[in-house]
Chimera marker file (.cmm) of the C-alpha trace (Angstrom):
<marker_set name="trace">
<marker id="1" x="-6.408" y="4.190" z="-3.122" r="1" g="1" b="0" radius="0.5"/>
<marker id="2" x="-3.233" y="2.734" z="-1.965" r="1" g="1" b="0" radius="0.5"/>
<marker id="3" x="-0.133" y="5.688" z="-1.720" r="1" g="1" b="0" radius="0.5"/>
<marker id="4" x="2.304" y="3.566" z="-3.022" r="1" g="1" b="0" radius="0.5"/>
<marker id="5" x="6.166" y="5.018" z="-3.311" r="1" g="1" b="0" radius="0.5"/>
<marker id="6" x="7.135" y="6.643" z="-6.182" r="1" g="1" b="0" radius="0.5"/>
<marker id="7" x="9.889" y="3.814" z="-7.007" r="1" g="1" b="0" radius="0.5"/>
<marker id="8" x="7.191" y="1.254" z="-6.607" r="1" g="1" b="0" radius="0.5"/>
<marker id="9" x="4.551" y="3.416" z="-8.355" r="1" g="1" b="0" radius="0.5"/>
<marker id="10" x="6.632" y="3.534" z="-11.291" r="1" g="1" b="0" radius="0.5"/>
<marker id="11" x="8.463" y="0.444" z="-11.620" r="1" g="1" b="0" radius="0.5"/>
<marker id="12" x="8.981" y="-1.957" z="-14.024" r="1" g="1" b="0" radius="0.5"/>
<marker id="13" x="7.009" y="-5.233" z="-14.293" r="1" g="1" b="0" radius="0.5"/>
<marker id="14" x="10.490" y="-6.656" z="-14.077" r="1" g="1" b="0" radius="0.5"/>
<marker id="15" x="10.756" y="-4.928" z="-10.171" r="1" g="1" b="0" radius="0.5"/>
<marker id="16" x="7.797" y="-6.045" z="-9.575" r="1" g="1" b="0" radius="0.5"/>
<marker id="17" x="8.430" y="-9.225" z="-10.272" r="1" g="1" b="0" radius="0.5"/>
<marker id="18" x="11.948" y="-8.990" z="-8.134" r="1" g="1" b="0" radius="0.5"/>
<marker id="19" x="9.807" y="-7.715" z="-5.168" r="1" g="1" b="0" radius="0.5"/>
<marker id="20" x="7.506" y="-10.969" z="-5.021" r="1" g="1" b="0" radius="0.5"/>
<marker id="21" x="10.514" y="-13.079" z="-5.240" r="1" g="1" b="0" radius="0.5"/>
<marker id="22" x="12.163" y="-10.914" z="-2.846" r="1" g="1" b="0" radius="0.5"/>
<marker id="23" x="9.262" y="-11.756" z="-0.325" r="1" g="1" b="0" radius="0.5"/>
<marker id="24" x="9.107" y="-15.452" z="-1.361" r="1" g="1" b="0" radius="0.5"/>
<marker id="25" x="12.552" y="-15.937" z="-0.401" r="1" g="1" b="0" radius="0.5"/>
<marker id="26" x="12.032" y="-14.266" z="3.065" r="1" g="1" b="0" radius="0.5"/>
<marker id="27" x="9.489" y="-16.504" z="3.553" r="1" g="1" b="0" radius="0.5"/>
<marker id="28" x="11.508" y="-19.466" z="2.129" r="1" g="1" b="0" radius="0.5"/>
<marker id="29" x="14.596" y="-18.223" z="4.601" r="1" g="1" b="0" radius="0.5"/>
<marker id="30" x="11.347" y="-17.817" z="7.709" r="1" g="1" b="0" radius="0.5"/>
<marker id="31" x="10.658" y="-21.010" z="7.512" r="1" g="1" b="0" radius="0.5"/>
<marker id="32" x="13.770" y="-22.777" z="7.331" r="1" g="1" b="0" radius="0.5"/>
<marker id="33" x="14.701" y="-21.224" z="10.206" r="1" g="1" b="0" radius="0.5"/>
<marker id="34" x="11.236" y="-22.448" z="12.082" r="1" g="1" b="0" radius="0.5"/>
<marker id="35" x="11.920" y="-26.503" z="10.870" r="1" g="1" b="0" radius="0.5"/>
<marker id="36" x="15.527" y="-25.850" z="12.133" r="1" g="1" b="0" radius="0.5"/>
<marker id="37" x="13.731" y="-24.519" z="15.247" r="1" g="1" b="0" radius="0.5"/>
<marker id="38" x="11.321" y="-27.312" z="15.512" r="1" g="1" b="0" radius="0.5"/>
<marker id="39" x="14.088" y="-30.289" z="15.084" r="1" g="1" b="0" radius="0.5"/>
<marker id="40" x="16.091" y="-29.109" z="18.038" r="1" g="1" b="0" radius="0.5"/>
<marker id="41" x="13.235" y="-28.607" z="20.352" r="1" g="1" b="0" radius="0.5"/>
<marker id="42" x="13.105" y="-30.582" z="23.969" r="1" g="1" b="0" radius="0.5"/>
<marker id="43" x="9.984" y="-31.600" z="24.072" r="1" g="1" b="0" radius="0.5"/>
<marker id="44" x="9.858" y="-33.917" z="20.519" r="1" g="1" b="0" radius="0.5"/>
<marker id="45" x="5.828" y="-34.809" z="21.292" r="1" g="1" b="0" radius="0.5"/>
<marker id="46" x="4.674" y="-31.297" z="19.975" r="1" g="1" b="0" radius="0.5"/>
<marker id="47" x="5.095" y="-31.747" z="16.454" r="1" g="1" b="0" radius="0.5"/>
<marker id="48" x="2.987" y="-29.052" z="15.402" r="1" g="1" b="0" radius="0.5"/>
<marker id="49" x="0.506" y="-28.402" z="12.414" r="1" g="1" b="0" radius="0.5"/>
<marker id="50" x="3.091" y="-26.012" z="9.723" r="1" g="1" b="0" radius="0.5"/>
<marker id="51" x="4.629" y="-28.531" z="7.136" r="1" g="1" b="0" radius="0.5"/>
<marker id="52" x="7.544" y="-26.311" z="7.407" r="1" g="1" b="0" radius="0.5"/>
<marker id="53" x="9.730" y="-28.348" z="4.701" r="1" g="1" b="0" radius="0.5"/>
<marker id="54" x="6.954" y="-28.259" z="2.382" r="1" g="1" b="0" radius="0.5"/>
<marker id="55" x="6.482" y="-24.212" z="2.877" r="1" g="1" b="0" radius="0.5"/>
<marker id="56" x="10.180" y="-23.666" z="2.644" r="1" g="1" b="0" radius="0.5"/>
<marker id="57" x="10.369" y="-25.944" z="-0.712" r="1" g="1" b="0" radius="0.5"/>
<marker id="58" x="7.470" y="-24.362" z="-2.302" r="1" g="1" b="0" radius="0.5"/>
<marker id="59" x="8.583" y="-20.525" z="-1.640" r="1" g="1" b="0" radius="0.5"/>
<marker id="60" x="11.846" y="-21.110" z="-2.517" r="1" g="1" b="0" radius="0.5"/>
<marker id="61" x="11.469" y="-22.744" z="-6.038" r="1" g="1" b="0" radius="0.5"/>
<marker id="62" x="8.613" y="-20.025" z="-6.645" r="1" g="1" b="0" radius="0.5"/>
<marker id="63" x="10.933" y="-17.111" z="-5.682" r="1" g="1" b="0" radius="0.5"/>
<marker id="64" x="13.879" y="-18.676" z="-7.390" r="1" g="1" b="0" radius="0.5"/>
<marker id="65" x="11.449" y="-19.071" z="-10.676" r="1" g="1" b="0" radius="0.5"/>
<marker id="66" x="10.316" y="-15.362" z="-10.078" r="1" g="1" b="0" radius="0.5"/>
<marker id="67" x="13.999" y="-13.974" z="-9.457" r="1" g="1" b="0" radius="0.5"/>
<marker id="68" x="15.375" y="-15.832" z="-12.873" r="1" g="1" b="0" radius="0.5"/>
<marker id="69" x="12.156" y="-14.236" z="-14.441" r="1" g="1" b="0" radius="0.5"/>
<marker id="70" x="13.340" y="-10.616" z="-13.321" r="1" g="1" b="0" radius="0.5"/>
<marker id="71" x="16.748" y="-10.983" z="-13.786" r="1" g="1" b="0" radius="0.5"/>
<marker id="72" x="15.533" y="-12.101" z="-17.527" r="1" g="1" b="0" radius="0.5"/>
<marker id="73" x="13.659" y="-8.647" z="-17.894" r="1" g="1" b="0" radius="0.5"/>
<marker id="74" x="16.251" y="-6.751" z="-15.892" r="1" g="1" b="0" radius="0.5"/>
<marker id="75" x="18.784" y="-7.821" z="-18.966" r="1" g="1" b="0" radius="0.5"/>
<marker id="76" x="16.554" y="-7.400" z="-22.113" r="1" g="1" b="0" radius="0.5"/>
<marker id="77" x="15.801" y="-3.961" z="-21.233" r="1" g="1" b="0" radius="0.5"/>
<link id1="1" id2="2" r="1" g="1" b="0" radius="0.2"/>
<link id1="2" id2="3" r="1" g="1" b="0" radius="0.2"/>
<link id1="3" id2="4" r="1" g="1" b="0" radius="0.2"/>
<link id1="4" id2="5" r="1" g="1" b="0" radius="0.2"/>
<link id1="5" id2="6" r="1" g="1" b="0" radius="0.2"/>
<link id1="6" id2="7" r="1" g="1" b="0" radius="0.2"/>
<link id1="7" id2="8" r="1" g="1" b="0" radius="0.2"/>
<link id1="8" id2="9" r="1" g="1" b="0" radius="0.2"/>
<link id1="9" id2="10" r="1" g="1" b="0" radius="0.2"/>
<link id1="10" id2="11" r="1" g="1" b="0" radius="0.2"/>
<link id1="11" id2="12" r="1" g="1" b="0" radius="0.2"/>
<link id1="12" id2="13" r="1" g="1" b="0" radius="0.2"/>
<link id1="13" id2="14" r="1" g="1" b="0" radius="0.2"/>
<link id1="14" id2="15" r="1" g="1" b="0" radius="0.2"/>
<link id1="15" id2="16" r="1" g="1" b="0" radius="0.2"/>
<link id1="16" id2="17" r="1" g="1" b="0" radius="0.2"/>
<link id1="17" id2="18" r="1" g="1" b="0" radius="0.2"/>
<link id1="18" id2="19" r="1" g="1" b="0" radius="0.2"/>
<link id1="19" id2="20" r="1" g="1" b="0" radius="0.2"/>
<link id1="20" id2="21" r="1" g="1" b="0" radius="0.2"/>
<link id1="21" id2="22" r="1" g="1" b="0" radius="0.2"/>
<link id1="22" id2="23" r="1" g="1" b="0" radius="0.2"/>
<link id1="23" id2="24" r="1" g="1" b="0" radius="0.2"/>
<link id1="24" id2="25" r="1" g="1" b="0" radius="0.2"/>
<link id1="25" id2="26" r="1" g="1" b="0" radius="0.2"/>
<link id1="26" id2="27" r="1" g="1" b="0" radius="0.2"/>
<link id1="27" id2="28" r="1" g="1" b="0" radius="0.2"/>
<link id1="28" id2="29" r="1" g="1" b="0" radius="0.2"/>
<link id1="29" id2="30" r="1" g="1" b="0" radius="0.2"/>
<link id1="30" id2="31" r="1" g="1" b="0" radius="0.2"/>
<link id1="31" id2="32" r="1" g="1" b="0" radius="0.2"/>
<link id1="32" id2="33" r="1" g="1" b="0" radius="0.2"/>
<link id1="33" id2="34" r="1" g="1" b="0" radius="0.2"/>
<link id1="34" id2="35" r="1" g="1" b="0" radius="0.2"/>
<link id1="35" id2="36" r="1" g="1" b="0" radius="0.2"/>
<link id1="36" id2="37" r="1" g="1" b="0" radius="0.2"/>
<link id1="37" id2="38" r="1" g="1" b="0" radius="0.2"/>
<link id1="38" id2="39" r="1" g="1" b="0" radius="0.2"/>
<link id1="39" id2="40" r="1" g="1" b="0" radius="0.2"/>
<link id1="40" id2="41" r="1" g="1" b="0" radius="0.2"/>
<link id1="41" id2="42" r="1" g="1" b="0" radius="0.2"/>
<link id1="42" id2="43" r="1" g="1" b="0" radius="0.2"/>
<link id1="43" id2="44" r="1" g="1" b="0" radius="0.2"/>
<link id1="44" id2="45" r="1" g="1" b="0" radius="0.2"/>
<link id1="45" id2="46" r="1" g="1" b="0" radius="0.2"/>
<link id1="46" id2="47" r="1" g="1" b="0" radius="0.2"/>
<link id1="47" id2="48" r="1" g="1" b="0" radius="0.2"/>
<link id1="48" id2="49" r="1" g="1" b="0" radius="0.2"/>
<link id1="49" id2="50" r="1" g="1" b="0" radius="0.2"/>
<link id1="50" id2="51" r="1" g="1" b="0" radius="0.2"/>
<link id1="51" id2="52" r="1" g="1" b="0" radius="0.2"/>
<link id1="52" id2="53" r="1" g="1" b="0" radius="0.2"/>
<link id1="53" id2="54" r="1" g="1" b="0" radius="0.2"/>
<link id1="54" id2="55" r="1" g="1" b="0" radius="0.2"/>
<link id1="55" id2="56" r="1" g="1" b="0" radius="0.2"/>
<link id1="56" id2="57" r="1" g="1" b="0" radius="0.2"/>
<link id1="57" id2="58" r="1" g="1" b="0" radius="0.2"/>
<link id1="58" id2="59" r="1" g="1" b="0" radius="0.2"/>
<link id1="59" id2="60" r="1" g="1" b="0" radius="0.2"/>
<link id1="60" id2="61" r="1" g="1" b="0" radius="0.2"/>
<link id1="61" id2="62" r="1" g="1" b="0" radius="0.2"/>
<link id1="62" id2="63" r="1" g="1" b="0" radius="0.2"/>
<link id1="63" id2="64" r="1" g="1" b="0" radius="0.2"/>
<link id1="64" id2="65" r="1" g="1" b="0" radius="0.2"/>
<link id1="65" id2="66" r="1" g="1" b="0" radius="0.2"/>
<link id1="66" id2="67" r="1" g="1" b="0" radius="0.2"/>
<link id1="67" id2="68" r="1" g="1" b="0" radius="0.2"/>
<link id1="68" id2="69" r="1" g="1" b="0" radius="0.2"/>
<link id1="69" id2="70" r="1" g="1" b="0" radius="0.2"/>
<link id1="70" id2="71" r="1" g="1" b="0" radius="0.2"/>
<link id1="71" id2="72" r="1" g="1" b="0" radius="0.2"/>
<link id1="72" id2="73" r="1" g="1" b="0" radius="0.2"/>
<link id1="73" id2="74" r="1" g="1" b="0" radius="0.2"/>
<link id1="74" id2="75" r="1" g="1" b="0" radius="0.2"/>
<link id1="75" id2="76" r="1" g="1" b="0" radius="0.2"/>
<link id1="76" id2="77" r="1" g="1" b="0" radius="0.2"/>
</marker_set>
């Protein structure tokens, strides 16, 4: 059994919903910042295997769907 915080315990399915597009984003924000890394490298050979674009495109319109979702339940009540 997980010992979850109380705030977390006891939230909303709207704050739940907030906290997954909360961690999308991060990850959406992650890895912009690692295909911004990967354009300015030196050594332009060593591409890599991430699709960085494609992660950063996918986790952002997910936690942008999710956030407009909570916001939604935030304001109904």
């Amino acid at each position: 059994m997980l010992n979850l915080p109380a705030f977390i315990l006891f939230a909303s399915e709207a704050t739940e919903v907030g906290l997954w597009a909360g961690g999308f984003l991060l990850l959406a924000v992650i890895a912009l910042l690692a295909d911004w890394r990967r354009a300015r490298r030196k050594d332009i050979d060593r591409v890599g295997c991430v699709p960085w674009t494609l992660v950063f495109l996918a986790s952002a319109t997910i936690g942008a769907g999710l956030l407009l979702v909570a916001i939604k339940g935030w304001l109904g009540g």
